[in-house]
N, C-alpha and C positions, 0 to 999 in steps of 0.2 A: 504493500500500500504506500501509493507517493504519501509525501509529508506537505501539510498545506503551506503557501508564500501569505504571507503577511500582510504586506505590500497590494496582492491579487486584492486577497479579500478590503483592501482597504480601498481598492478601487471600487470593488463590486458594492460599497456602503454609498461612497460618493455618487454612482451613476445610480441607484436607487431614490435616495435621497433627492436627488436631480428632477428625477420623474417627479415624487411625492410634490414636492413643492411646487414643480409646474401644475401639477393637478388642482393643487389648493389654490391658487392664484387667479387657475383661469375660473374655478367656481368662485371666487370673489370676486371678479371683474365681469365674471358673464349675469348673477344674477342677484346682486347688489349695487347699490349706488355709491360711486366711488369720488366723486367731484373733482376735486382737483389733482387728485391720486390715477384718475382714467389711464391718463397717457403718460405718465412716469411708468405704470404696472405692465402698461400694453408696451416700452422701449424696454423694457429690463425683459420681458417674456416673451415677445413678440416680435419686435422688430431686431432687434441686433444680434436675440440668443433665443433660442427655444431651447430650454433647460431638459425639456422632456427627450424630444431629442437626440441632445448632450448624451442624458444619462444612457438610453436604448444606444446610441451607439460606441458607448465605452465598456457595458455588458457585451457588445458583439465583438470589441477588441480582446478583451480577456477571453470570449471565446477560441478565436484565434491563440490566443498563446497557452490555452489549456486544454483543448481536448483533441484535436492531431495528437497530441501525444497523451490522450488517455484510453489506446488500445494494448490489454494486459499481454505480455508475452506467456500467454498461455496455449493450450491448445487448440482451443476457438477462440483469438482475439476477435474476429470479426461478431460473432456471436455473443461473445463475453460483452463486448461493448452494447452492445443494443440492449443486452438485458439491462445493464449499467443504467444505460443511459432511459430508457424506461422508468424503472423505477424511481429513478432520480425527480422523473420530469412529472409522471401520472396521478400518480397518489395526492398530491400539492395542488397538482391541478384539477383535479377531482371534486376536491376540498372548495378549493374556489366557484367552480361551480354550483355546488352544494349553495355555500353560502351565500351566493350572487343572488339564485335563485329563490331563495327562501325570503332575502331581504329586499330583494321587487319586489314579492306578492306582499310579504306586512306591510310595506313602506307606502306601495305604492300600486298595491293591488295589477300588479304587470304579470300576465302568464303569455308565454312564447309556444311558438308553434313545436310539437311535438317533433319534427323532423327536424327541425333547427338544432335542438335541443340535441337529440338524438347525434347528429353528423360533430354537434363541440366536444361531444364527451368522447370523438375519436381524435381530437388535435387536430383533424385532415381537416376541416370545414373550409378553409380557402382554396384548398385543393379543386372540391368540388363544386366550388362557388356557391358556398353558402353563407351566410352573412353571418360573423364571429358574435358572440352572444355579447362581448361587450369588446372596444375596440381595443383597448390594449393588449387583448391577445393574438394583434395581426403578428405579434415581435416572434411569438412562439414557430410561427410558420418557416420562419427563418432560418430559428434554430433547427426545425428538423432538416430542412433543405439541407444547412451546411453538414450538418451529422450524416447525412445519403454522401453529398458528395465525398464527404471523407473517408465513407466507410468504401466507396466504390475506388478513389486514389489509393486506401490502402489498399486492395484486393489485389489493385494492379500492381502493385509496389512502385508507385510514385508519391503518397502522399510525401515521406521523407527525403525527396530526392531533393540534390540540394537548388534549384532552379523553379520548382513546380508552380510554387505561388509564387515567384516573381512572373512565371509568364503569366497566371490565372490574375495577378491584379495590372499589369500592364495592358494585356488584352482585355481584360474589363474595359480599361480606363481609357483605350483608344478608343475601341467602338464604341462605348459609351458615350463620352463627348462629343462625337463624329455626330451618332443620333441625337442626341440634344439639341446641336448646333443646327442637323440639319431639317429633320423630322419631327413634325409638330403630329402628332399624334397622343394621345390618352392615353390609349393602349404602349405605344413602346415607351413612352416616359413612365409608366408603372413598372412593366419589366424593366427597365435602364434601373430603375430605383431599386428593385429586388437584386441586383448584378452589385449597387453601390454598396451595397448592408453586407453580400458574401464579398466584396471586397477589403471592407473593413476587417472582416473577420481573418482572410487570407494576410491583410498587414500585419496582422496583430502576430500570427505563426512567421513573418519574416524577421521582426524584431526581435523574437525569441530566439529564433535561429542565429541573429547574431547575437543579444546580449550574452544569452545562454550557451546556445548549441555550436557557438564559431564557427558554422558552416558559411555566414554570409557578413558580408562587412554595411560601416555606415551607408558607403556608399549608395548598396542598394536599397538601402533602408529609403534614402534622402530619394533618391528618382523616383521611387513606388510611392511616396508620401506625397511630392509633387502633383506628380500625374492624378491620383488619388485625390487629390483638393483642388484642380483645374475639371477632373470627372464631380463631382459635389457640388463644385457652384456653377458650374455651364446645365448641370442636372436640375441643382435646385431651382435656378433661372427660370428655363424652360417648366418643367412642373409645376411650380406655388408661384410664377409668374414675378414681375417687378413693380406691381403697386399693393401697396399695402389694405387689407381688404378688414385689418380689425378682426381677425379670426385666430390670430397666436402661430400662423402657417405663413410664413413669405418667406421670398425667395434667399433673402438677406440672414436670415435667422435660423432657417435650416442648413443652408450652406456653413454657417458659422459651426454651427453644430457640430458639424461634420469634421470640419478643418478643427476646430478646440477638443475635440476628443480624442483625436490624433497626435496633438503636441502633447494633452498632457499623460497619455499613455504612455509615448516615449518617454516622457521627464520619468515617468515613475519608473518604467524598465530599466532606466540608466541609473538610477541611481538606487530599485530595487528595495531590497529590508529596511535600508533609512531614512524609508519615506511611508513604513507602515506606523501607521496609527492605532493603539489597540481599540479603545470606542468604534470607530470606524472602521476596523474590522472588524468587530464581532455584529455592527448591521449588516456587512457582506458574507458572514458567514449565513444567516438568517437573508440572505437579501431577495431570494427566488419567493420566499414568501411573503416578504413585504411587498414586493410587485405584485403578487397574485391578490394579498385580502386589502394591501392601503385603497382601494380605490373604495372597496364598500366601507371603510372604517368612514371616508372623508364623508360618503351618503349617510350613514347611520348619523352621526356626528352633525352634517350641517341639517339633515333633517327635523331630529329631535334636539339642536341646543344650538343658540347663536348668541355671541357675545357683543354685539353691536358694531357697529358699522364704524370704519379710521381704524388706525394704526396700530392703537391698542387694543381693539379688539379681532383685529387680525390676527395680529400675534398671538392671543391667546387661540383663537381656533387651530392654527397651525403650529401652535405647542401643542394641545389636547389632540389634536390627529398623528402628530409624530409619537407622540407616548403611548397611545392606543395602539398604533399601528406595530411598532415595536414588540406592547406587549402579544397580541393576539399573534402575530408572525414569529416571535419565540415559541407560543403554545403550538401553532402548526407545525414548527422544526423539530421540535421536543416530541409529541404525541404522532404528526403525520411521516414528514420526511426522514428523519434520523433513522426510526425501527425501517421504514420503507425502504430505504437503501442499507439497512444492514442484511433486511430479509430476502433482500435481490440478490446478495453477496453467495446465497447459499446455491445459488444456480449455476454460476460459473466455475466454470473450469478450471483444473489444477493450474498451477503456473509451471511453466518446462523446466526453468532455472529462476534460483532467487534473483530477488531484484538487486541491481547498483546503483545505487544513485551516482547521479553525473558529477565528476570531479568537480565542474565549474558552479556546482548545488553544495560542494558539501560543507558550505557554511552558512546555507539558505534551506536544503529542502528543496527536492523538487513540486512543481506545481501540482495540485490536484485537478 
């Protein structure tokens, strides 16, 4: 069993946290009166940063630098991973569901179409074009994309080759841009945007490769990173458009997004353990389930209690949802996720030889 990075989880609290507060923000600017506060809240979350995101795309960079390399040297890695990574993912998200559902109908007397229902509780729902029961789960779609493609590179035995993802974000990043630039289409700017998310995630395993794995230097780090933030705002451009529409979505703000999760991924690879936080790690170890229940904590919360309107009682609602949220996303990890992935653990396969951690780990731990 790798050993967890500090640092990872310290990021995965931040890109968490990131989301939570865009969510609390825009329910305070979308359905209270903000006065003179409107367009400070709508510059700080809208126009120059969409915090949300930030966070979604610094979850897919630590994708990138942790799960290419969480196929076990066992007998069926390929297999061994899927159960992995099932249990890791279902059970949580199950829960979520669960509770999504039970708190429309109290709340808000909402019941949803049985087949809607039916198709989320497989994760595929966007697959089959079905509409995700609530919209932050479009991020989940992602991740299983990148776990197919990886599990298909490993098969071949390319995922670790040392070139792979520099050609898989470069070719991203060409035809990518090339279509944004040229093609005004709906359709290919959603696919282009689905290409930009697995590219993030393919940066994040080139950073590793070289902070970690020395397979790959700055260099390629800095040309992938480029190209990579010329693909994101010629992207964002094109998609969320250049006039700002008051909706927390322009083109300025996503692109930012995209380009600030980037830089500060790298600061923290470079500089690694000395930039872990423990508070802020222990919300990234907890952090897959404060993205799955904060969103209903923020509904329960702003439905049944309001602290008044201005700065003061902002703050307090967006203290009382991050302590909430904290706590019931501890209860999930403790009761759902933790036994879920230790009882997934009984399914897989022996390992062929024990594990070594990498010489360039062994004062870190390698990533989980």
């Amino acid at each position: 069993m790798h050993r967890r990075l500090a640092f990872i989880d310290t990021l995965r609290g931040i890109a968490v946290l990131s989301v939570l507060v865009q969510h609390v923000f825009e329910v305070i600017v979308e359905q209270h009166p903000t006065g003179a506060y409107y367009w400070p809240i709508h510059d700080v979350f809208g126009y120059y940063m969409n915090f949300g995101r930030f966070g979604v795309v610094l979850f897919f960079f630590v994708s990138g630098f942790v799960i290419p390399f969480s196929f076990p040297d066992s007998a069926t890695p390929a297999r061994d991973f899927t159960i992995s990574r099932f249990f890791r993912l279902y059970p949580a998200y199950w829960t979520s569901l669960v509770v999504g559902l039970v708190t429309m109908q109290l709340l808000n007397s909402k019941v949803y179409p049985l087949g809607q229902v039916a198709a989320n509780v497989t994760m595929l729902q966007t697959f089959v074009n079905v509409p995700n029961l609530w919209v932050f789960y479009w991020t989940l779609a992602i991740e299983l994309l990148f776990y197919v493609g990886c599990t298909i590179l490993f098969a071949m035995g390319l995922l670790n080759q040392r070139f792979t993802a520099v050609t898989i974000v470069v070719a991203a990043a060409l035809v990518g841009t090339t279509a944004a630039l040229l093609i005004e289409n709906r359709t290919v700017s959603s696919v282009m945007e689905v290409a930009l998310n697995l590219s993030a995630m393919f940066l994040g395993k080139i950073i590793r490769d070289t902070v970690i794995g020395g397979k790959l230097r700055w260099t390629h780090v800095a040309v992938c990173t480029l190209l990579y933030a010329i693909f994101a705002a010629a992207l964002s451009d094109r998609r969320f458009g250049g006039v700002y529409h008051e909706n927390f979505f322009y083109s300025y703000s996503i692109g930012s997004a995209y380009v600030c999760a980037a830089l500060v991924f790298i600061a923290f690879a470079v500089f690694g353990e000395r930039m872990a936080w423990r508070p802020m790690a222990f919300v990234g170890v907890i952090s897959y389930s404060v993205y799955l229940m904060s969103p209903f904590v923020i509904v329960v919360v702003h439905r049944l209690f309001w602290f008044g309107d201005g700065p003061l009682g902002w703050s307090i609602f967006l203290a009382v949802i991050l302590a909430l949220s904290i706590l019931v996303s501890w209860m999930t990890f403790a009761f759902i996720e933790k036994p879920s992935i230790s009882f997934g653990q009984r399914f897989r396969s022996a390992r062929r030889k024990p594990v070594i951690i990498e010489p360039a780990l062994s004062t870190q731990g390698a990533a989980e």
